[in-house]
N, CA, C and O atoms as a Maestro MAE file, in Angstrom:
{
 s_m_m2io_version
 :::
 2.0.0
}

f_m_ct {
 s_m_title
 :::
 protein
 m_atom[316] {
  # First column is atom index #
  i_m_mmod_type
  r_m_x_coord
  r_m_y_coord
  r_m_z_coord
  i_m_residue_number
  s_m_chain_name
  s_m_pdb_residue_name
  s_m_pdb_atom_name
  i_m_atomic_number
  :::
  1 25 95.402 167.890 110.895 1 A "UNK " " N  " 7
  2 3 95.843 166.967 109.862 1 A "UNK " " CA " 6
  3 2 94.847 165.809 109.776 1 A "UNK " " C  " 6
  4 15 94.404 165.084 110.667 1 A "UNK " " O  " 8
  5 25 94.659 165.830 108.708 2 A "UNK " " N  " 7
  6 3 93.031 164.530 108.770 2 A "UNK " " CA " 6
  7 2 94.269 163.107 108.167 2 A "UNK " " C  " 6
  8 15 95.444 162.916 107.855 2 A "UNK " " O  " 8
  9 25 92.998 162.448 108.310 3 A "UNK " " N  " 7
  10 3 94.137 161.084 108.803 3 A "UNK " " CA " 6
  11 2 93.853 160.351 107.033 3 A "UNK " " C  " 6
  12 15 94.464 159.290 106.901 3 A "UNK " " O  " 8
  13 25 93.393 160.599 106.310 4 A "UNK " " N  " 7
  14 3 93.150 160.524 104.943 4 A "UNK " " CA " 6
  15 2 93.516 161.295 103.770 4 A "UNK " " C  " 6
  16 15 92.739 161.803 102.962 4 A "UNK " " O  " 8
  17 25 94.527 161.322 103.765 5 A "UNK " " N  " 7
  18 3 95.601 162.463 102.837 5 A "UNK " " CA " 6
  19 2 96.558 161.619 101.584 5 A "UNK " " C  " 6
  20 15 96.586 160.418 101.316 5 A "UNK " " O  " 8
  21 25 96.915 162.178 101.287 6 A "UNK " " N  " 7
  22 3 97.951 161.758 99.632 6 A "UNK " " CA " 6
  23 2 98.965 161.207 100.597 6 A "UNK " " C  " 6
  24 15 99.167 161.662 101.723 6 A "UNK " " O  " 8
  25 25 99.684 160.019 99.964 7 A "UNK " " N  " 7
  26 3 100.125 159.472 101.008 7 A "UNK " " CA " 6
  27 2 100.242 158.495 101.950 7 A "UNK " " C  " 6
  28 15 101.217 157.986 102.502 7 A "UNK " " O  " 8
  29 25 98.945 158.313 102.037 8 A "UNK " " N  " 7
  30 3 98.908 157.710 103.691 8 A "UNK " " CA " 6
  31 2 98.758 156.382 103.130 8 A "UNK " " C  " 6
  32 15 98.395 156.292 101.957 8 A "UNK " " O  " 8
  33 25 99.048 155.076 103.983 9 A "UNK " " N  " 7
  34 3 99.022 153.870 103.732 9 A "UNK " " CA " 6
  35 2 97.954 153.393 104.572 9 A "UNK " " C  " 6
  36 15 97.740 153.740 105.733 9 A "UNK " " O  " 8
  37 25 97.006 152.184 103.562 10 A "UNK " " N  " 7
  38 3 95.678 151.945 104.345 10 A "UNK " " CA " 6
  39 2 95.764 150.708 104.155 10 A "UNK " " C  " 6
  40 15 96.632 150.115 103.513 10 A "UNK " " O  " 8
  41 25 95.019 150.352 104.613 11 A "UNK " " N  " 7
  42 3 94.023 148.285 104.567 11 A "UNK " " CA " 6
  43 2 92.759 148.483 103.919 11 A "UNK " " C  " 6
  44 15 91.741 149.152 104.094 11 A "UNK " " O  " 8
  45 25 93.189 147.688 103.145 12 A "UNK " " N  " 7
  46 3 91.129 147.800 102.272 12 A "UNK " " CA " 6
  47 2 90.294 146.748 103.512 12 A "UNK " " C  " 6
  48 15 90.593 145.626 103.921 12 A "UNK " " O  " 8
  49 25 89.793 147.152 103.667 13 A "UNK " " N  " 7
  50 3 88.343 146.163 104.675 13 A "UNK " " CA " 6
  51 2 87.830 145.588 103.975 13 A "UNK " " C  " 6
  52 15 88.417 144.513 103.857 13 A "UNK " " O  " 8
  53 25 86.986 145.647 103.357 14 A "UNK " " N  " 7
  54 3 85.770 145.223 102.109 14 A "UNK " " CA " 6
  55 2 86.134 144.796 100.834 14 A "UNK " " C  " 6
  56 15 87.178 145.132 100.275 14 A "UNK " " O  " 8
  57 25 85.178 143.967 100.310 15 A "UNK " " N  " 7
  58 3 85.877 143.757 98.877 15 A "UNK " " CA " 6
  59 2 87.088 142.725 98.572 15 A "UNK " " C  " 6
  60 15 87.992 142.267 99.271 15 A "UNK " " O  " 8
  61 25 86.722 142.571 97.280 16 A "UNK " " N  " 7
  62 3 87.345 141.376 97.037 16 A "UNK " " CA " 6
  63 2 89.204 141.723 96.846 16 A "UNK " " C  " 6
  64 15 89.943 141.019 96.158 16 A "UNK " " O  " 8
  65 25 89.573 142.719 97.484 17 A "UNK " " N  " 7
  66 3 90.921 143.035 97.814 17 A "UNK " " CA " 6
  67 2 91.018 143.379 98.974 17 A "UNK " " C  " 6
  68 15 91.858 144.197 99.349 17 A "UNK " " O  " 8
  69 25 89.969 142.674 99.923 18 A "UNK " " N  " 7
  70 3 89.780 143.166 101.306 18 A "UNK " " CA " 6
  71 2 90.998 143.062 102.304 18 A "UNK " " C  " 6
  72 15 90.421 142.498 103.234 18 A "UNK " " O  " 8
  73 25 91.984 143.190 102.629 19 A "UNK " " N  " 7
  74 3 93.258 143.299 102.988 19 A "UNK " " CA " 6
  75 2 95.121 143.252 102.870 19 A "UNK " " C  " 6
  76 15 96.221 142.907 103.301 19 A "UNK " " O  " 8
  77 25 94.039 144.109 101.626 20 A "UNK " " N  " 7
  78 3 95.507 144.778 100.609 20 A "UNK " " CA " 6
  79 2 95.765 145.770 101.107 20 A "UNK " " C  " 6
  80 15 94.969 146.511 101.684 20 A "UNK " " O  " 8
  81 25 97.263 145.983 100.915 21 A "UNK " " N  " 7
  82 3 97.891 147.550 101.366 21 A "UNK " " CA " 6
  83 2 97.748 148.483 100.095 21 A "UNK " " C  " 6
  84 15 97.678 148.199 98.899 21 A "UNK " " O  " 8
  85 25 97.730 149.568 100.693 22 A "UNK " " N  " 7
  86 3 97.176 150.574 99.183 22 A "UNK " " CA " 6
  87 2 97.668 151.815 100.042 22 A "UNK " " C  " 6
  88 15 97.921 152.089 101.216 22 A "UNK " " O  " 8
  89 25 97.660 152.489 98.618 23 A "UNK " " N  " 7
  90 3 98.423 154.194 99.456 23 A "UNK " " CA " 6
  91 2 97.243 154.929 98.501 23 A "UNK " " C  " 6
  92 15 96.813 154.306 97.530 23 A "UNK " " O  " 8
  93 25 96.716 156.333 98.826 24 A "UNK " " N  " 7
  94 3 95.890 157.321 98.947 24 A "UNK " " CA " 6
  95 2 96.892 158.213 97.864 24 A "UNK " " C  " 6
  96 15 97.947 158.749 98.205 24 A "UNK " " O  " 8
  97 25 96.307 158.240 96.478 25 A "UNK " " N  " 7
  98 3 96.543 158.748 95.303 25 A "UNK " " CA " 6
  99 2 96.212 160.276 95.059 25 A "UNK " " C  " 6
  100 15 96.952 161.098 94.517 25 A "UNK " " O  " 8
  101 25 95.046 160.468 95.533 26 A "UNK " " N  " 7
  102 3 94.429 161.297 95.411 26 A "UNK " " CA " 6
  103 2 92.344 161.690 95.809 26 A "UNK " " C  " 6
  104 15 91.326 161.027 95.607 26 A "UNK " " O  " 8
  105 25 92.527 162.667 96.242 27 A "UNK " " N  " 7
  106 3 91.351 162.509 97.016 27 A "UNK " " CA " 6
  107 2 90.287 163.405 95.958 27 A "UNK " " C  " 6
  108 15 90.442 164.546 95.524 27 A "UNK " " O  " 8
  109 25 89.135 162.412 95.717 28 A "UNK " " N  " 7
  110 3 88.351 162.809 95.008 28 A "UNK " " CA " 6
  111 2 87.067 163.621 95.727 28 A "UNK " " C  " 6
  112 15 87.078 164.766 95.273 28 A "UNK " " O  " 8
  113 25 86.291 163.500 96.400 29 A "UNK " " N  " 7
  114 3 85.544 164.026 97.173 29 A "UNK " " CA " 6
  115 2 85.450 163.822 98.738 29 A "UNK " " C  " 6
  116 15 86.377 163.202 99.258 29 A "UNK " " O  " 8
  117 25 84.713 164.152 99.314 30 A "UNK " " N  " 7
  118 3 84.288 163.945 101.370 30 A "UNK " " CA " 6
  119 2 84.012 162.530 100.872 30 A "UNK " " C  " 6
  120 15 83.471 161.926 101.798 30 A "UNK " " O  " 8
  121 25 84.112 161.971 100.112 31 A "UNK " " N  " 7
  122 3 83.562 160.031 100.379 31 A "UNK " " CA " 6
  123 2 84.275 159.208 99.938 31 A "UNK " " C  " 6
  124 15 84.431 158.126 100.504 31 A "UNK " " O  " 8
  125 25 85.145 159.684 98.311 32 A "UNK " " N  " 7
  126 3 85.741 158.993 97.398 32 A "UNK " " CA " 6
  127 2 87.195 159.026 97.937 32 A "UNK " " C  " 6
  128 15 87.339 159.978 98.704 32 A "UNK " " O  " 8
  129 25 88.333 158.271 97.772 33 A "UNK " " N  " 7
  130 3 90.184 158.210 97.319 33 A "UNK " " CA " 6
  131 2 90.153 157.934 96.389 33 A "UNK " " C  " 6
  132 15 89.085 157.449 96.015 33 A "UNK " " O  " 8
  133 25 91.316 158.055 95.358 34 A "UNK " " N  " 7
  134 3 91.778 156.947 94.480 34 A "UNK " " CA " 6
  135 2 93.039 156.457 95.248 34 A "UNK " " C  " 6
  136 15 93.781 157.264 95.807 34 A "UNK " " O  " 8
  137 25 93.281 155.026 95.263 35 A "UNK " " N  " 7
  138 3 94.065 154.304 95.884 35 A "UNK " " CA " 6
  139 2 94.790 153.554 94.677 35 A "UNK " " C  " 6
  140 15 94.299 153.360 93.565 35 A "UNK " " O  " 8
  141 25 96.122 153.151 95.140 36 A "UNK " " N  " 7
  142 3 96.349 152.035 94.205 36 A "UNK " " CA " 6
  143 2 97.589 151.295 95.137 36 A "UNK " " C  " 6
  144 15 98.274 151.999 95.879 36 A "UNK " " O  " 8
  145 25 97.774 150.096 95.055 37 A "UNK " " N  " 7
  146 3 98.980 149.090 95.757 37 A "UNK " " CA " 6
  147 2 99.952 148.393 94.562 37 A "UNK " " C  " 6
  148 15 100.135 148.705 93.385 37 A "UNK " " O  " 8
  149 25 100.533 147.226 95.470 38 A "UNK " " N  " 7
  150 3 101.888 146.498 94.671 38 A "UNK " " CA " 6
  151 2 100.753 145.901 93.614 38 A "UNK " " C  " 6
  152 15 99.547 145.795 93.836 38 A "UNK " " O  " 8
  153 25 101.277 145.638 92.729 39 A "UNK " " N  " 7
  154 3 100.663 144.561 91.285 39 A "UNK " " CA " 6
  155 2 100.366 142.988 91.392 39 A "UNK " " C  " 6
  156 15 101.065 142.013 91.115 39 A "UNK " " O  " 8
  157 25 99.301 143.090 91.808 40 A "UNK " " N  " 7
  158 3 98.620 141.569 92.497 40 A "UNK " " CA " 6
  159 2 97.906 141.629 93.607 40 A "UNK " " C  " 6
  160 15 97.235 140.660 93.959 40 A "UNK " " O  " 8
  161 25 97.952 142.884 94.388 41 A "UNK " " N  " 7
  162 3 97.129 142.884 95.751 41 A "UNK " " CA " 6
  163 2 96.143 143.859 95.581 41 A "UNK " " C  " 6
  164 15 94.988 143.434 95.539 41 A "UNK " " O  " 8
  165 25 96.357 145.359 95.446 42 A "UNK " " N  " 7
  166 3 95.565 146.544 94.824 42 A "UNK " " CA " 6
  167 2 95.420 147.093 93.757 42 A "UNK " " C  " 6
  168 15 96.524 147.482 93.378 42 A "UNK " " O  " 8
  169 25 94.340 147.437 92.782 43 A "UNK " " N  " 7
  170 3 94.406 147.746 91.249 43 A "UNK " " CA " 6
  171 2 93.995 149.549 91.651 43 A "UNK " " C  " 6
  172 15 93.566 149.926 92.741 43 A "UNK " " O  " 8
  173 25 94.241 150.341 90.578 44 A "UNK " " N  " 7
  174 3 94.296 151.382 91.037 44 A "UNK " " CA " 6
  175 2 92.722 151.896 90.636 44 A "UNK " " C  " 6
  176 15 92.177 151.870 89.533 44 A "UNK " " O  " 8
  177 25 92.303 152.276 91.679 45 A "UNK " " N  " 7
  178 3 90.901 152.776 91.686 45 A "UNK " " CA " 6
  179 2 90.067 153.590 93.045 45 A "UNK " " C  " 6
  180 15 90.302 153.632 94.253 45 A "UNK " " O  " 8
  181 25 88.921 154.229 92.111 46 A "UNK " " N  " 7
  182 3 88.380 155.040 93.692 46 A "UNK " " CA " 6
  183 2 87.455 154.219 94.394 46 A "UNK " " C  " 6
  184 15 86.424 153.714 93.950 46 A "UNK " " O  " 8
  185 25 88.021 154.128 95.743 47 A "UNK " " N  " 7
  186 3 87.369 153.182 96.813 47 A "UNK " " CA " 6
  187 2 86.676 154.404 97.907 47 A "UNK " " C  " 6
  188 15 87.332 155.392 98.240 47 A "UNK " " O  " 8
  189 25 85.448 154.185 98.325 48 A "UNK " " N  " 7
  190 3 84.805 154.620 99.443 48 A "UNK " " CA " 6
  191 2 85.686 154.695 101.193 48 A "UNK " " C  " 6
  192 15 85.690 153.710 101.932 48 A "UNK " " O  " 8
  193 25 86.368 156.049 101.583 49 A "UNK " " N  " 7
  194 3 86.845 155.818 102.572 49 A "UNK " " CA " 6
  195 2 86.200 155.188 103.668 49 A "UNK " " C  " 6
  196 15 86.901 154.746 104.578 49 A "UNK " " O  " 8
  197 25 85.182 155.103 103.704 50 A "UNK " " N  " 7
  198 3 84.458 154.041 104.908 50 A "UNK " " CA " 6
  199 2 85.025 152.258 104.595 50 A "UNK " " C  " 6
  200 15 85.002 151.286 105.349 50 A "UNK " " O  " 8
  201 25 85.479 152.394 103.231 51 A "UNK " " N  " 7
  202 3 86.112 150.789 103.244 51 A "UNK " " CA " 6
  203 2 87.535 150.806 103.312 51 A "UNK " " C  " 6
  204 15 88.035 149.864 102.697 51 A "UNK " " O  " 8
  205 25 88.329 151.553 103.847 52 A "UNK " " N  " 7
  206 3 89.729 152.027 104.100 52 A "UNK " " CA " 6
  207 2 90.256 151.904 106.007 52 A "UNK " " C  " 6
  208 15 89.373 152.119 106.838 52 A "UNK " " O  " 8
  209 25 91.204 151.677 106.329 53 A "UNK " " N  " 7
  210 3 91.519 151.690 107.507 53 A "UNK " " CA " 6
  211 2 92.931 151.970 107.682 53 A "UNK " " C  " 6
  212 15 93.883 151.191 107.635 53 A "UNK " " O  " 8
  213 25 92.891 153.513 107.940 54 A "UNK " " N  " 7
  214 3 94.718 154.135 107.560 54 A "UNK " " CA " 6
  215 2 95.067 153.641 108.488 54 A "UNK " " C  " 6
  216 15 94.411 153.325 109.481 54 A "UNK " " O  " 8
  217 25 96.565 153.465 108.192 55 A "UNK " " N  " 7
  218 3 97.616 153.099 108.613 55 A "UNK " " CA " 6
  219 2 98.656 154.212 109.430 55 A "UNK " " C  " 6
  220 15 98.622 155.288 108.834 55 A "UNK " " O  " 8
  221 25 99.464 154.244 110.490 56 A "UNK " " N  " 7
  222 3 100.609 154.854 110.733 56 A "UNK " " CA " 6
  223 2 101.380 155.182 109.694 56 A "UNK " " C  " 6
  224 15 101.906 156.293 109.766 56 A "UNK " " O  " 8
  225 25 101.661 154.351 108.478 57 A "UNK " " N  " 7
  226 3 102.795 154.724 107.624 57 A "UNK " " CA " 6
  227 2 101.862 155.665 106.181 57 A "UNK " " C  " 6
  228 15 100.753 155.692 105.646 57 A "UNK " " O  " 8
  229 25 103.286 156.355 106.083 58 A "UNK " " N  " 7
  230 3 102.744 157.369 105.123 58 A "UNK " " CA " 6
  231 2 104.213 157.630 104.122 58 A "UNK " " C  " 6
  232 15 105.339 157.913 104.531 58 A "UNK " " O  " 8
  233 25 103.822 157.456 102.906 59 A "UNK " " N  " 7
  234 3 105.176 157.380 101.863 59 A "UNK " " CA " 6
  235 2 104.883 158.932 101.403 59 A "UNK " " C  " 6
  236 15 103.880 159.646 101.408 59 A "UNK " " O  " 8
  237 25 106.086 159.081 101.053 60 A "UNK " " N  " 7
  238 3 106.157 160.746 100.169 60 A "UNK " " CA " 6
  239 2 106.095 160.525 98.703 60 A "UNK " " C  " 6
  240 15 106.960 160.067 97.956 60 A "UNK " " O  " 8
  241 25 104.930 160.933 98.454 61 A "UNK " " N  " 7
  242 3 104.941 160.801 96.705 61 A "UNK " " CA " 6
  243 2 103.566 162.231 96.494 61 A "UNK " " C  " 6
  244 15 102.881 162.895 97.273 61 A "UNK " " O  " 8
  245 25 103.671 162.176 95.546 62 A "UNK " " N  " 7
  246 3 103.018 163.928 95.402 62 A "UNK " " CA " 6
  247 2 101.507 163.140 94.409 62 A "UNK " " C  " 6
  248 15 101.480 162.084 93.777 62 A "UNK " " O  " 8
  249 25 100.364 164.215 94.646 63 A "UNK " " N  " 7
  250 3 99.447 163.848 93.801 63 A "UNK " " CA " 6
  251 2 99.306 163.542 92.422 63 A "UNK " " C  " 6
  252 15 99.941 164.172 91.577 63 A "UNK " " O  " 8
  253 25 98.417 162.496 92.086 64 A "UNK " " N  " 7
  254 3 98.901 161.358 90.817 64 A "UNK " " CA " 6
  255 2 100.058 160.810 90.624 64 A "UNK " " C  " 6
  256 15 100.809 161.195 89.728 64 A "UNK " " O  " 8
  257 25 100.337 159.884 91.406 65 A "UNK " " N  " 7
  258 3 101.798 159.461 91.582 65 A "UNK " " CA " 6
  259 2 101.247 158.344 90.745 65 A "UNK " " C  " 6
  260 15 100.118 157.881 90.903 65 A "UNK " " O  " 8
  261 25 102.257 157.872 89.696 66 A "UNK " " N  " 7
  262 3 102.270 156.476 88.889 66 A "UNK " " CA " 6
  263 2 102.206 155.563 89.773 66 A "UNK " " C  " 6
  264 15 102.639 155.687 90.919 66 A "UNK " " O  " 8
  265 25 101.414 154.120 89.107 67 A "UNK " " N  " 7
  266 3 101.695 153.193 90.095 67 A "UNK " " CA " 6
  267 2 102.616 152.723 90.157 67 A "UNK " " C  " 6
  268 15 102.594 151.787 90.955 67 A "UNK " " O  " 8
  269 25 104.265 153.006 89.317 68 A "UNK " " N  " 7
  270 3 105.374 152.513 89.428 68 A "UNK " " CA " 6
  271 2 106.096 153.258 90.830 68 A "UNK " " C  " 6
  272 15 106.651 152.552 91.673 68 A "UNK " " O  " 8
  273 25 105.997 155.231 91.018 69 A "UNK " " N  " 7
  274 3 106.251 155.523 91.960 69 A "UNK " " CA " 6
  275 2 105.597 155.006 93.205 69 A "UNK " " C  " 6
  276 15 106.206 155.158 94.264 69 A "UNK " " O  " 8
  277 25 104.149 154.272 93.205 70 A "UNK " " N  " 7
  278 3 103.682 154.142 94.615 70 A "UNK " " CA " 6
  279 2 104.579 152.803 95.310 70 A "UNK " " C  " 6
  280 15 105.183 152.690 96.377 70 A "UNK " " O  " 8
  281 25 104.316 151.754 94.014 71 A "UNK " " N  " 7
  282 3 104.833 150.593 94.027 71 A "UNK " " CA " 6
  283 2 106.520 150.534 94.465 71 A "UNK " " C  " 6
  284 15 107.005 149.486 94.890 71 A "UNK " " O  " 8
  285 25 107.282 151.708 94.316 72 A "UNK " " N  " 7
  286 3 108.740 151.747 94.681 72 A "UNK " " CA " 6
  287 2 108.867 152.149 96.177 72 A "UNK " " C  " 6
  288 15 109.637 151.640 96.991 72 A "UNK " " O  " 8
  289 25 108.004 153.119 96.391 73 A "UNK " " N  " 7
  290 3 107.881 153.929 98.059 73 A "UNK " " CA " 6
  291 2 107.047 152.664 98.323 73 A "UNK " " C  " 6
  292 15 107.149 152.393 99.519 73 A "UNK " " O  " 8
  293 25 106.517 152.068 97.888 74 A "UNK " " N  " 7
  294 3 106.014 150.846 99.080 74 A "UNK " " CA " 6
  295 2 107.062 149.477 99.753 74 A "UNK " " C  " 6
  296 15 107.032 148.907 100.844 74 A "UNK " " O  " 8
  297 25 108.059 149.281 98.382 75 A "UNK " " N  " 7
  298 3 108.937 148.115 99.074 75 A "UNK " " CA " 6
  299 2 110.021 148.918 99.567 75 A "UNK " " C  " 6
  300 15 110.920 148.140 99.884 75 A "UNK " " O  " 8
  301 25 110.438 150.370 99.829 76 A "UNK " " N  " 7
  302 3 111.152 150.821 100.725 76 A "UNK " " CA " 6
  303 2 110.583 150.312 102.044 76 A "UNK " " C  " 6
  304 15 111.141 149.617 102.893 76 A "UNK " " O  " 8
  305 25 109.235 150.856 102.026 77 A "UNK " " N  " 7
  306 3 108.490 150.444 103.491 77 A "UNK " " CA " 6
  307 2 108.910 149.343 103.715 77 A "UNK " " C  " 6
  308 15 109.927 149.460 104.399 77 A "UNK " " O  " 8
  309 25 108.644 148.144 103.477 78 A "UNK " " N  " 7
  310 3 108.482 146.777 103.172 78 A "UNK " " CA " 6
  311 2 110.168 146.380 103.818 78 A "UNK " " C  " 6
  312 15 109.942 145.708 104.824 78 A "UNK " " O  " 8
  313 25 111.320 146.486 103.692 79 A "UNK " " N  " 7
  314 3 112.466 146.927 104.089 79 A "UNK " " CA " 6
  315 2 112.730 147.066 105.322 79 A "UNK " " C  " 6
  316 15 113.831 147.489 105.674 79 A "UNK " " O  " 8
  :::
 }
 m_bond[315] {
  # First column is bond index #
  i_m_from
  i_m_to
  i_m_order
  :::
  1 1 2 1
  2 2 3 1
  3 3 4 2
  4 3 5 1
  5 5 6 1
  6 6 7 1
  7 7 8 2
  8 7 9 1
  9 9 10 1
  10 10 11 1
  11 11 12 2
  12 11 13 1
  13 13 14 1
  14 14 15 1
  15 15 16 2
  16 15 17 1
  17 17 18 1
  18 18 19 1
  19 19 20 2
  20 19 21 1
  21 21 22 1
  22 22 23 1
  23 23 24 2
  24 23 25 1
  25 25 26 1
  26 26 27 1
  27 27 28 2
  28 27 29 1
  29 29 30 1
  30 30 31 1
  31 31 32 2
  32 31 33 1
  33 33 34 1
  34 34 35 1
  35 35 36 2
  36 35 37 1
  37 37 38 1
  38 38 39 1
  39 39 40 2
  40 39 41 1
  41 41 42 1
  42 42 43 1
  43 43 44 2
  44 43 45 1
  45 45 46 1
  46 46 47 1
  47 47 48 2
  48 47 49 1
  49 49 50 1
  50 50 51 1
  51 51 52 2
  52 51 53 1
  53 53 54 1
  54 54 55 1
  55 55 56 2
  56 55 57 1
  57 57 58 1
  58 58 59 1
  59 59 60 2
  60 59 61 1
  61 61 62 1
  62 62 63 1
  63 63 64 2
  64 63 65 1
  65 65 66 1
  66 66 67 1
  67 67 68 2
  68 67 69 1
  69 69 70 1
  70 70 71 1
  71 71 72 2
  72 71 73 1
  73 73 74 1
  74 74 75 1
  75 75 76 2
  76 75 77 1
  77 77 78 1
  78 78 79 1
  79 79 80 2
  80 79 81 1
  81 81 82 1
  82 82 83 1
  83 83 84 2
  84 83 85 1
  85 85 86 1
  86 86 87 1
  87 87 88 2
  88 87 89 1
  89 89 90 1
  90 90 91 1
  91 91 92 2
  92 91 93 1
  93 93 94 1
  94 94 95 1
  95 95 96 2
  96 95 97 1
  97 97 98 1
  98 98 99 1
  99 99 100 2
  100 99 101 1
  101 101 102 1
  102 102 103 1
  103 103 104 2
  104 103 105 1
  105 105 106 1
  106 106 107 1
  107 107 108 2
  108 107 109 1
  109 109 110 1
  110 110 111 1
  111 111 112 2
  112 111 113 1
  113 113 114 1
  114 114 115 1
  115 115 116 2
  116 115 117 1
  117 117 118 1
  118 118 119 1
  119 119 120 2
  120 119 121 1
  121 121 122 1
  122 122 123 1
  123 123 124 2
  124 123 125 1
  125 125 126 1
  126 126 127 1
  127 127 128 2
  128 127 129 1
  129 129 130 1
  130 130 131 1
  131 131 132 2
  132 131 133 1
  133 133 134 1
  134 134 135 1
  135 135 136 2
  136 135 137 1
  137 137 138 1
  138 138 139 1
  139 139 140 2
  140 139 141 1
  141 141 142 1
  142 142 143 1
  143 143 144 2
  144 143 145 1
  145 145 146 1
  146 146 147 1
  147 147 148 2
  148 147 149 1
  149 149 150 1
  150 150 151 1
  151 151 152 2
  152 151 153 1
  153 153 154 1
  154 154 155 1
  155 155 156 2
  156 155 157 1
  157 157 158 1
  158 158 159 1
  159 159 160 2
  160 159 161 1
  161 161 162 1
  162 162 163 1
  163 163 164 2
  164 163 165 1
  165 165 166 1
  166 166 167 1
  167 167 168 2
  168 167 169 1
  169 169 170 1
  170 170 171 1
  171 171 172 2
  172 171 173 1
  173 173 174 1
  174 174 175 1
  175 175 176 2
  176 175 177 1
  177 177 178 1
  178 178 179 1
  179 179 180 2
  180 179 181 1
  181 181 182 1
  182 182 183 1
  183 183 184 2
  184 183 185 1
  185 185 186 1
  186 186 187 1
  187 187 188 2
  188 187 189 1
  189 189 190 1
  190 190 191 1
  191 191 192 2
  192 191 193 1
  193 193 194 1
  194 194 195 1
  195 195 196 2
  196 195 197 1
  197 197 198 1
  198 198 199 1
  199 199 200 2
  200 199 201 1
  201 201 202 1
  202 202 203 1
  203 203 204 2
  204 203 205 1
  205 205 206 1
  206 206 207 1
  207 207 208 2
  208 207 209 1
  209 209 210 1
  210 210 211 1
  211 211 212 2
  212 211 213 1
  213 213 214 1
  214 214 215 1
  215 215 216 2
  216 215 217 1
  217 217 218 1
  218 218 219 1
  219 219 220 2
  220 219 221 1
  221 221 222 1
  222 222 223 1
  223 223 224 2
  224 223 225 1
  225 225 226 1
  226 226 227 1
  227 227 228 2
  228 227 229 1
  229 229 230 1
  230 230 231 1
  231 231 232 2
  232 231 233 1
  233 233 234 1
  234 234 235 1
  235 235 236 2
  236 235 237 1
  237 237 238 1
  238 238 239 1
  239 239 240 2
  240 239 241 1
  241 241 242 1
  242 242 243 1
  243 243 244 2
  244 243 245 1
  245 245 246 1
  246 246 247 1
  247 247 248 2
  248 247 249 1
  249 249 250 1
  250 250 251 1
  251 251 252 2
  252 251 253 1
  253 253 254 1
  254 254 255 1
  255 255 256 2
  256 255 257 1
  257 257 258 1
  258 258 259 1
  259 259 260 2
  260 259 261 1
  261 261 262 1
  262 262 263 1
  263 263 264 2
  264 263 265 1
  265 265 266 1
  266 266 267 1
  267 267 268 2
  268 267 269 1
  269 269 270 1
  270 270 271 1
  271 271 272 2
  272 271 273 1
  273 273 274 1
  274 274 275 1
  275 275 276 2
  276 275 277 1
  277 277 278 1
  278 278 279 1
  279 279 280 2
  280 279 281 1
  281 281 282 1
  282 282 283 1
  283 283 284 2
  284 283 285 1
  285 285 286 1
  286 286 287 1
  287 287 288 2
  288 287 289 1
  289 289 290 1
  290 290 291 1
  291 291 292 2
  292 291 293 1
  293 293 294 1
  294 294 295 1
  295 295 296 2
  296 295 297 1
  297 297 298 1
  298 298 299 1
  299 299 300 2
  300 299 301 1
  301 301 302 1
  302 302 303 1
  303 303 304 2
  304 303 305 1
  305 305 306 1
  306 306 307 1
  307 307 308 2
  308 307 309 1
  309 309 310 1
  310 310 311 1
  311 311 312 2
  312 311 313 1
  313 313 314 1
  314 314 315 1
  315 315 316 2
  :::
 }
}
């Protein structure tokens, strides 16, 4: 199980959203995610997994999840 999957909840490192929570949308290539978070911390876009730092938590939402579904499985977490 690779630790970078649909799903998984990360920390941006880098960048001017450098420690926003974001969940793993969909995986574009061996380098690329698309990520997206809550509305004000992460905008939805493909970030370089070398600027990612997964997390233990992992929400159930299926590939191309709206950012309304990510944004709902995230304040369950949050809870």
């Amino acid at each position: 199980m690779s630790a970078m999957e649909v799903g998984r909840v990360c920390l941006k490192t880098r960048g001017r959203e450098a420690g926003g929570r974001c969940v793993i949308v969909d995986i574009i290539d061996r380098n690329y995610v698309l990520v997206t978070g809550l509305q004000g911390e992460v905008r939805r876009r493909r970030v370089n997994m070398s600027h990612l730092q997964p997390l233990d938590e992992k929400v159930a939402i299926e590939k191309d999840a709206s950012d309304e579904e990510v944004a709902a499985e995230l304040q369950k977490l949050n809870q």
